[in-house]
C-alpha positions as CSV (number, residue, x, y, z in Angstrom):
1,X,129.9,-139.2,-34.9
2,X,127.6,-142.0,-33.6
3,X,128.0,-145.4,-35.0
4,X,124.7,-146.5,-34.1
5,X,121.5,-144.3,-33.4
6,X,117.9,-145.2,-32.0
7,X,115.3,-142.8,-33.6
8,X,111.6,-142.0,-32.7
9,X,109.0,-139.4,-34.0
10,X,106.1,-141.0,-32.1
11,X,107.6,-142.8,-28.5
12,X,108.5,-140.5,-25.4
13,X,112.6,-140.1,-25.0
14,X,111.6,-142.1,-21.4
15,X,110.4,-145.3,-23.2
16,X,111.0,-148.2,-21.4
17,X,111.8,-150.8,-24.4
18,X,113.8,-148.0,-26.4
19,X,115.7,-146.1,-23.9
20,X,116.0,-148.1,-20.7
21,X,116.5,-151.6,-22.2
22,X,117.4,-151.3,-25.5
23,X,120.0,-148.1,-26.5
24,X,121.3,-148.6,-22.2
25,X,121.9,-151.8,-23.6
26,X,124.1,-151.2,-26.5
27,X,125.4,-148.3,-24.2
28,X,126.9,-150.7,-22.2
29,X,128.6,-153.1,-25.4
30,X,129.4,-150.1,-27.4
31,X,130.5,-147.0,-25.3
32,X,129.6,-143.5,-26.5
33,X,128.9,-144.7,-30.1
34,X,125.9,-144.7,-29.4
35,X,123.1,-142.4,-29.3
36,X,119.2,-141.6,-29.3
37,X,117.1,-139.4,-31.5
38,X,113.8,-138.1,-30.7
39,X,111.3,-135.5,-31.5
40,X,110.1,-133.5,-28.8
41,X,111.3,-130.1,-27.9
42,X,112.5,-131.0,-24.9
43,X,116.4,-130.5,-25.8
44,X,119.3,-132.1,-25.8
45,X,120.1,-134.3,-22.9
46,X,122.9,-137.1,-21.6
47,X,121.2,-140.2,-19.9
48,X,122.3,-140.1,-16.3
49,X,123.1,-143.6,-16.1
50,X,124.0,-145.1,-19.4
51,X,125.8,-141.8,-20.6
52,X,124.4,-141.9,-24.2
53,X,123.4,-138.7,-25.9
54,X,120.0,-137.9,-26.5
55,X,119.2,-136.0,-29.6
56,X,116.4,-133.6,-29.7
57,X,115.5,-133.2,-33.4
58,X,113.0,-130.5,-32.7
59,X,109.4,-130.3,-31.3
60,X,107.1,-132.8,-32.9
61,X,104.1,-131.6,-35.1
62,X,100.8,-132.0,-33.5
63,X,98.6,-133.1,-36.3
64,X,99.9,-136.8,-37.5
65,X,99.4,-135.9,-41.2
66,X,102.5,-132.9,-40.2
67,X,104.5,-135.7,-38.1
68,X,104.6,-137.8,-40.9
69,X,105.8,-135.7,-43.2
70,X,107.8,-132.5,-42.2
71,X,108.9,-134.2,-38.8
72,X,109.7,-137.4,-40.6
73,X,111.5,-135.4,-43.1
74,X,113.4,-133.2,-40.6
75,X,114.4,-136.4,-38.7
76,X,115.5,-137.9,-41.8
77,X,118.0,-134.8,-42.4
78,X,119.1,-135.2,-39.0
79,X,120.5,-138.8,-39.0
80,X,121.5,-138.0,-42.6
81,X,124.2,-135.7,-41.0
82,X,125.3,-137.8,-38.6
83,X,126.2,-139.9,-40.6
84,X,125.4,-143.6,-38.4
85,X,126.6,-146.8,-39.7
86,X,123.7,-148.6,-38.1
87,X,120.1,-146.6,-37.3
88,X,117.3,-148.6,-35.9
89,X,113.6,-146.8,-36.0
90,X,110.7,-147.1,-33.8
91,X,107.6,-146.3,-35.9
92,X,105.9,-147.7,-39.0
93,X,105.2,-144.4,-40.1
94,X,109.1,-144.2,-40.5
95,X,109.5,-146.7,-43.0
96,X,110.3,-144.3,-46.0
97,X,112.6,-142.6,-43.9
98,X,114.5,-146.2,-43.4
99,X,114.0,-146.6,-47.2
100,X,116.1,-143.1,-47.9
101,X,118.3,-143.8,-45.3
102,X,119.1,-147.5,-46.7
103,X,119.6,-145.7,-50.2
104,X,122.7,-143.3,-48.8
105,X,124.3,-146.6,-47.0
106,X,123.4,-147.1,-43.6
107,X,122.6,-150.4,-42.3
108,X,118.9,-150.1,-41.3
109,X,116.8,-151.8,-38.2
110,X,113.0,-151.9,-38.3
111,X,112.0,-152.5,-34.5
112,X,108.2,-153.9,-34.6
113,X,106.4,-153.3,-31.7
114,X,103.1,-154.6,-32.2
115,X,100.7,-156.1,-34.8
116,X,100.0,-152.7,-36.7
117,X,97.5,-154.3,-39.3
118,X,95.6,-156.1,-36.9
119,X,95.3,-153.2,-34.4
120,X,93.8,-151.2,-37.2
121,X,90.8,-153.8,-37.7
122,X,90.3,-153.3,-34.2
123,X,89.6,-149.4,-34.3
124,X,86.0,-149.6,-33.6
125,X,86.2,-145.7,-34.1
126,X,86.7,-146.2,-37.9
127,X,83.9,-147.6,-40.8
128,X,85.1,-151.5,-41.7
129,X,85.9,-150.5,-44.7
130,X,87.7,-147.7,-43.4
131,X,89.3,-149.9,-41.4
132,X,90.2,-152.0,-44.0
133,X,91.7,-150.2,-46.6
134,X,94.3,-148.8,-43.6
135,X,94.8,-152.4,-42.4
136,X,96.2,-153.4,-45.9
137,X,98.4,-150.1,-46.3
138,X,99.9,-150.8,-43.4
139,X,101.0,-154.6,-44.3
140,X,101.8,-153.3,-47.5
141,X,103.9,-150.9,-46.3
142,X,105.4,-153.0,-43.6
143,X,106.1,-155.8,-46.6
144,X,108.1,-153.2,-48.2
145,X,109.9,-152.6,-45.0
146,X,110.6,-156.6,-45.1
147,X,112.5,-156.7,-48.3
148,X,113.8,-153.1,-47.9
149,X,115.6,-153.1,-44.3
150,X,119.0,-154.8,-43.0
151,X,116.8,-156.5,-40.4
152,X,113.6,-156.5,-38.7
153,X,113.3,-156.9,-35.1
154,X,110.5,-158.7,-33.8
155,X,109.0,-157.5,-29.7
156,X,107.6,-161.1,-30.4
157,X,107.1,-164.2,-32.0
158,X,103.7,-163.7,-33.5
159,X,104.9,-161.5,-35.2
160,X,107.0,-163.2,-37.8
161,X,104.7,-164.6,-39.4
162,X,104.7,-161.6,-41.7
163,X,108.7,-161.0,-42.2
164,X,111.3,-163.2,-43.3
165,X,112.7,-165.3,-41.0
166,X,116.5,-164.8,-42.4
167,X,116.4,-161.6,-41.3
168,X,114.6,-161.3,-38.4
169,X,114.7,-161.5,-34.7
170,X,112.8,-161.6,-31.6
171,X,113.7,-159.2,-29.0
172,X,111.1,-159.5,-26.4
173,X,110.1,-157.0,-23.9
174,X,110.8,-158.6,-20.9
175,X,111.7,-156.6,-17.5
176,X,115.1,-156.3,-16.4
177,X,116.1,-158.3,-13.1
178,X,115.5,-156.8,-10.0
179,X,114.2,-153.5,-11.3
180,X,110.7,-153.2,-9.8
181,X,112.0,-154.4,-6.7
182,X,112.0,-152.1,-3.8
183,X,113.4,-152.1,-0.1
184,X,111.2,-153.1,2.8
185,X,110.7,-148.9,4.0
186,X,109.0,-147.9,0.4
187,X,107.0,-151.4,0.8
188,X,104.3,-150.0,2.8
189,X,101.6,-152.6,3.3
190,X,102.7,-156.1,3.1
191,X,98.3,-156.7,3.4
192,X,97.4,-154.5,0.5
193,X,94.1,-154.4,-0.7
194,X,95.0,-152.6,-4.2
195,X,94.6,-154.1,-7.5
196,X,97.1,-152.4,-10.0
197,X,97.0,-151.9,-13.8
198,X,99.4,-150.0,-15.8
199,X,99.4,-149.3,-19.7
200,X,97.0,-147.5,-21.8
201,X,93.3,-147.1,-20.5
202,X,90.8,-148.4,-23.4
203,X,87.8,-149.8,-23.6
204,X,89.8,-152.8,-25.5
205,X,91.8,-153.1,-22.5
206,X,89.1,-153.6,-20.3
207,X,88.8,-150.5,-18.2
208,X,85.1,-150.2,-18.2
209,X,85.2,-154.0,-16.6
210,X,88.2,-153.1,-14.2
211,X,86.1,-150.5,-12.4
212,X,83.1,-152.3,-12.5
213,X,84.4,-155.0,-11.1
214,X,85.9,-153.3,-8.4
215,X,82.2,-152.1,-7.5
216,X,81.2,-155.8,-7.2
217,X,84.1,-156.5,-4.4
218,X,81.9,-156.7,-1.3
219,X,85.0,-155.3,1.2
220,X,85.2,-152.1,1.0
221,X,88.5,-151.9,2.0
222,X,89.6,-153.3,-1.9
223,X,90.5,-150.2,-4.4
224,X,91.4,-150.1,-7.8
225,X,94.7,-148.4,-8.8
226,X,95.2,-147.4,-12.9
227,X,98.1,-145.9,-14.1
228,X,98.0,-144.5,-18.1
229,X,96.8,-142.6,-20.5
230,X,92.6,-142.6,-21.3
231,X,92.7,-143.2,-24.8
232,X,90.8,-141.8,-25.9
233,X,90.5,-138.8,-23.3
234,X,86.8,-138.5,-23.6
235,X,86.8,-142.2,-22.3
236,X,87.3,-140.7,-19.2
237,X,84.1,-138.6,-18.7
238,X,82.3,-142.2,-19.4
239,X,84.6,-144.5,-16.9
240,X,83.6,-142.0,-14.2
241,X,80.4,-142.1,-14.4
242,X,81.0,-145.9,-12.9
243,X,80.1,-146.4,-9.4
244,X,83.3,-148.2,-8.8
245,X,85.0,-145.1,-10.1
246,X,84.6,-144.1,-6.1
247,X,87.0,-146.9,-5.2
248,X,89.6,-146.0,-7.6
249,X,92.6,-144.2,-7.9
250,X,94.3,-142.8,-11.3
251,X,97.5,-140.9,-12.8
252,X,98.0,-140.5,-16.4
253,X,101.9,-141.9,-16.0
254,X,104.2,-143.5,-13.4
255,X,108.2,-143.5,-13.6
256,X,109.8,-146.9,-13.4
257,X,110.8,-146.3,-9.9
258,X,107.3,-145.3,-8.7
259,X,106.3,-148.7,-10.3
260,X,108.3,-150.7,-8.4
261,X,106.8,-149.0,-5.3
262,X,103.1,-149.8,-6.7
263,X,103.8,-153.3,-7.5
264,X,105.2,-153.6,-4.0
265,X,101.9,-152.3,-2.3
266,X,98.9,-154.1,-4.4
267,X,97.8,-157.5,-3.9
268,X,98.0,-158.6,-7.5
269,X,98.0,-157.1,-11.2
270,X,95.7,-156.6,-13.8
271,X,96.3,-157.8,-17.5
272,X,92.0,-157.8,-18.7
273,X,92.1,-157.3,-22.5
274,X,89.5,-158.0,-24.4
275,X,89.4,-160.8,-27.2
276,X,90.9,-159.0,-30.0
277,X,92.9,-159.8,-32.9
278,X,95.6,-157.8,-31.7
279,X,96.0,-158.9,-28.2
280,X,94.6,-162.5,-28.5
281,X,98.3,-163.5,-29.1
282,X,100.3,-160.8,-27.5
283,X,103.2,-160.7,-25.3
284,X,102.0,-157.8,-22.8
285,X,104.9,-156.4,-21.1
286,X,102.9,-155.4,-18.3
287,X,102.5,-159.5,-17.4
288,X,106.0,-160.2,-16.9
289,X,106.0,-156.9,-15.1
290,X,103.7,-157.5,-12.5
291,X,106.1,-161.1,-12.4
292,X,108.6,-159.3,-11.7
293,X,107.2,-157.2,-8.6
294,X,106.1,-160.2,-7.3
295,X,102.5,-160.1,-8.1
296,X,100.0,-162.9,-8.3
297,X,98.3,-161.8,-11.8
298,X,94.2,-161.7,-12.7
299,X,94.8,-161.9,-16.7
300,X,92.5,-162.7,-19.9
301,X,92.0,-166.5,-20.0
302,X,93.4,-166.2,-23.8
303,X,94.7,-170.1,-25.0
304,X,98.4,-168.6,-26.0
305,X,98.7,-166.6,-22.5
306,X,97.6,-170.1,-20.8
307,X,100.7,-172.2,-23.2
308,X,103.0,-168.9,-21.6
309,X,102.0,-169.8,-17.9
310,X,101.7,-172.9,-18.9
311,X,103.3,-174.1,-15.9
312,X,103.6,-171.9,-13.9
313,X,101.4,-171.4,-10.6
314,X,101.0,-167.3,-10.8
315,X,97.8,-166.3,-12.5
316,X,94.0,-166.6,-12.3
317,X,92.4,-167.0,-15.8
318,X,88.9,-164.8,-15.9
319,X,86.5,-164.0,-19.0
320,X,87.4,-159.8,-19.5
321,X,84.1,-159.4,-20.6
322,X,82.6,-160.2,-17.0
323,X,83.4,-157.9,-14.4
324,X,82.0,-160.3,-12.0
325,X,84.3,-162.8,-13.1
326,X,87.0,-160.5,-12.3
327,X,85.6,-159.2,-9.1
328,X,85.6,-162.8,-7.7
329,X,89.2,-163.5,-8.7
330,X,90.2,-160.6,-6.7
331,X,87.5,-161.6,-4.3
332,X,90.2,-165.1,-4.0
333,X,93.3,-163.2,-3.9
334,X,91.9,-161.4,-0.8
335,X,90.4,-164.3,0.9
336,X,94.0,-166.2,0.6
337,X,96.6,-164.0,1.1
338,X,99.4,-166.6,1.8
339,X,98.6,-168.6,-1.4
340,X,98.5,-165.5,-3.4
341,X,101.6,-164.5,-1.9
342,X,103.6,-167.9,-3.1
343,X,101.6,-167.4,-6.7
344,X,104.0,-164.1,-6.6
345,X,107.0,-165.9,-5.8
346,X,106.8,-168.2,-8.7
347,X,106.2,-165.7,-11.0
348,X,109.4,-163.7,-10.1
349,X,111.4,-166.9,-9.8
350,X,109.7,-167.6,-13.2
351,X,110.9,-163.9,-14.7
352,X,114.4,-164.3,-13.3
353,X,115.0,-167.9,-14.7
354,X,113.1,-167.6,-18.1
355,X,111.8,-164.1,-19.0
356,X,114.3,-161.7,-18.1
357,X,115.8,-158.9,-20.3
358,X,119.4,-160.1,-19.6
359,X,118.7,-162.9,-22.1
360,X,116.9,-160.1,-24.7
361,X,120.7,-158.1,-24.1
362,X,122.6,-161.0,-25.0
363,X,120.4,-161.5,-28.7
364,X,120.4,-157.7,-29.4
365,X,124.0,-156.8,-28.9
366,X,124.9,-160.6,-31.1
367,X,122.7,-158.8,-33.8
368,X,124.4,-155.6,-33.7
369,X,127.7,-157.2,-33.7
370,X,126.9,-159.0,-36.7
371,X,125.6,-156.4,-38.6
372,X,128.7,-154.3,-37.8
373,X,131.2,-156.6,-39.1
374,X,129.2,-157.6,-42.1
């Protein structure tokens, strides 16, 4: 039986914060203790290079009202069985299942990925009040997760604002050393012209502006490059309808490894959000990503992403809301290559020193260790 298990209902079994970084992690402290639960249909499965089990708890129900309840349930009965000592969940729509699950004994981990209330507010799709009423379920229901769980971890720091801080702790999402790097054969143009985003395609993260600024880059040679999900897929019939859509390139998801091979061959990354609540103060993984592969960075000029870089020399601040202000920051990273090139190189050195995921390892498997012994 596992002593510890990672569980999802919502996130792929590939997710990069759960699988990758997180359950590799404790993998590596804990042997094969450890395990993963998801909800997919896929099967069973052993990760190749950890050697964790991954536990397929069935295929997940398609309408959310079903997910929530019978596949919430059935995952419930599932890690019931196994009988964990710790079990660390994914989803806030998985907080009565860490209730139930506290209530029979196990030590329970509420992992907080993002500013649920606030994201709600900025559904433009919904009625205010619509969006309202959901806004304040959710922080109810993630204030009974606060006084109801072992521990709440936090993907960052504005986050805990809204948990206690005794038992709480920031795990942030930051790449792993030296894993979007590539050799020199899959680099294969050191003078790319390709401006890269990854990450979910909305209009709150500034995709409309991405390829309308690419339209406004007067050499032609310059492309845009999206990798994601539209979200949602009808946004897709309206983002091609750009002209710049002409000049741009897209698939709906890219493995880690093909990552590292598109950071190596773009001139620098995208990281446009718009001014909302949610991202205003956010910790985009996709930043410290492009760092990582070396990437001078076109970002959001957002105050608490300017204290991040604060010194360091690797990003051009734009307004997202003006795709000719974005269009003329990649019009600079094309006139001056070499300087671009050393913006890159601090970021990476910046990653490697400061915002690396070896320092995240260290905190999460201190938690667990704790937690175990208590």
């Amino acid at each position: 039986m596992p002593s510890i298990i990672h569980f999802t209902t919502v996130h792929s079994r590939t997710d990069t914060r759960i699988r990758v970084k997180q359950v590799s992690t404790l993998a590596a402290a804990f042997g094969q203790n450890v395990e993963l639960f998801v909800q997919d249909g896929c099967g069973d499965e052993i990760d190749a290079t950890s050697g964790f089990r991954i536990h397929d708890t069935g295929l997940r129900p398609q309408r959310r009202i079903s997910r929530m309840t019978k596949g919430a349930w059935r995952m419930f009965q599932e890690i019931r069985k196994a009988r964990p000592q710790i079990a660390h969940f994914h989803d806030p729509e998985l907080i009565p299942v860490g209730i139930l699950l506290r209530l029979t004994g196990v030590k329970i981990i509420y992992d907080v990925h993002e500013d649920l209330p606030r994201q709600i507010l900025a559904k433009s799709y919904l009625s205010n009040s619509v969006r309202k009423i959901l806004s304040l379920a959710a922080s109810s229901l993630e204030w009974l997760a606060a006084i109801s769980m072992n521990h709440i971890v936090l993907a960052g720091a504005t986050l805990s604002h809204r948990f206690p801080s005794k038992k709480s702790t920031c795990i942030y999402n930051y790449p792993m050393v030296d894993e979007l790097t590539v050799n020199a054969l899959e680099r294969e143009d050191s003078n790319s012209k390709q401006f890269f985003y990854v990450g979910g395609l909305a209009k709150t993260r500034g995709v409309v502006e991405m390829v309308q600024a690419i339209d406004h880059v007067t050499d032609h040679e310059a492309s845009l490059s999206l990798a994601g999900p539209f979200q949602p897929k009808e946004l897709k019939d309206e983002v091609t309808r750009e002209p710049g859509w002409k000049r741009t390139a897209h698939v709906d998801w890219i493995g880690r490894k093909d990552l590292a091979v598109a950071l190596a061959n773009s001139a620098a990354g995208l990281v446009t959000l718009q001014p909302t609540d949610s991202y205003l103060q956010s910790y985009p993984t996709k930043l410290f990503e492009y760092m990582m592969g070396g990437l001078p960075i076109i970002a959001s000029d957002f105050p608490f992403w300017r204290t991040i870089l604060d010194d360091i020399d690797c990003a051009i601040f734009v307004d997202p809301l003006k795709p000719q202000e974005i269009a003329r920051a990649m019009h600079w990273i094309l006139d001056n290559p070499d300087k671009a090139r050393k913006m890159g190189e601090v970021g990476k050195n910046a990653v490697k020193e400061r915002f690396s995921w070896d320092i995240e390892a260290r905190r999460l498997v201190e938690l667990y260790e704790d937690l175990l012994a208590a």
